[in-house]
C-alpha positions in Angstrom: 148.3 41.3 81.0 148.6 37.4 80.2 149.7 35.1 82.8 153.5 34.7 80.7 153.6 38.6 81.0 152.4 38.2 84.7 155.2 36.1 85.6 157.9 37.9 84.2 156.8 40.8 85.8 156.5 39.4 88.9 160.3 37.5 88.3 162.3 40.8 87.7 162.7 42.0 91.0 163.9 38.6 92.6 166.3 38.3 89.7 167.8 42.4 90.0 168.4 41.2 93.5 170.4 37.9 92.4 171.6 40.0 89.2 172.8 43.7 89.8 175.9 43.7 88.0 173.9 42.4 85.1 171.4 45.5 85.6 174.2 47.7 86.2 176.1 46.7 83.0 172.4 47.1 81.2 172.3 50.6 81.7 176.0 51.0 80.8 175.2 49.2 77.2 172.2 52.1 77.1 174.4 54.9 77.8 176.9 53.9 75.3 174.3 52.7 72.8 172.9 56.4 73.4 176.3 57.9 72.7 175.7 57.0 68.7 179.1 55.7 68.6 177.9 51.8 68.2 177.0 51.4 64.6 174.4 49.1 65.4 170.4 49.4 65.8 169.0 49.5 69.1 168.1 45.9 69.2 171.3 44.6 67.5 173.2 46.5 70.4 170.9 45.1 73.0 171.9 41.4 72.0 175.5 42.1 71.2 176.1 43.6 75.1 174.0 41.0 76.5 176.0 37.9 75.0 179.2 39.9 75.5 178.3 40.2 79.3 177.5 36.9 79.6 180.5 35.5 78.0 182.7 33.4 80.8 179.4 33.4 83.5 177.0 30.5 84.1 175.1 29.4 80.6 172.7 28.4 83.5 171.5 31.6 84.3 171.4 32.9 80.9 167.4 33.2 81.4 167.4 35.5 84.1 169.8 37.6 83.4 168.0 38.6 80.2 165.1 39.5 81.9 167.2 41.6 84.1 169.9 42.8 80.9 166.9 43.3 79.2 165.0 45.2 82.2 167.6 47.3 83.4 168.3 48.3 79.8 164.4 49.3 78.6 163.8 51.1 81.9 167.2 53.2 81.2 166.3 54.2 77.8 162.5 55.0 79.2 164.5 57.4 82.1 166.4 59.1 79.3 163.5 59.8 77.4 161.5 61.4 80.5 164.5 63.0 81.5 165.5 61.3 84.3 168.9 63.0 86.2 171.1 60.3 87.7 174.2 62.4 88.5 
């Protein structure tokens, strides 16, 4: 792990705390994305809910809520691949 890698890491947690709507809209994005109903790739559909989220909230924290958009979203796709039961 590089020291860039090291200190996003270590920044996600901080910023789920300041960001959980963010995380929780992530792992919407990845359960409709997962539906196959999007028409897009899974990258495409990653950038297209992110910029959609952030429409009308602080250009300011754009940064940090990608890392936790972009968090929130890779670690939901991850759970649905191991199988992971939310409900």
């Amino acid at each position: 792990m590089n020291e860039k890698d090291l200190i996003e890491a270590t920044k996600v947690p901080h910023c789920l705390a300041d960001f959980p709507l963010t995380a929780q809209e992530a792992r919407h994005s990845m359960t409709l994305w997962l539906s196959g109903n999007t028409g897009m790739s899974l990258v495409d559909w990653l950038d297209h809910r992110f910029w959609c989220h952030l429409a009308g909230l602080d250009v300011t924290t754009a940064a940090d809520r990608w890392i936790v958009f972009k968090d929130a979203f890779e670690r939901s796709l991850a759970e649905h691949i191991a199988g992971v039961n939310h409900g």
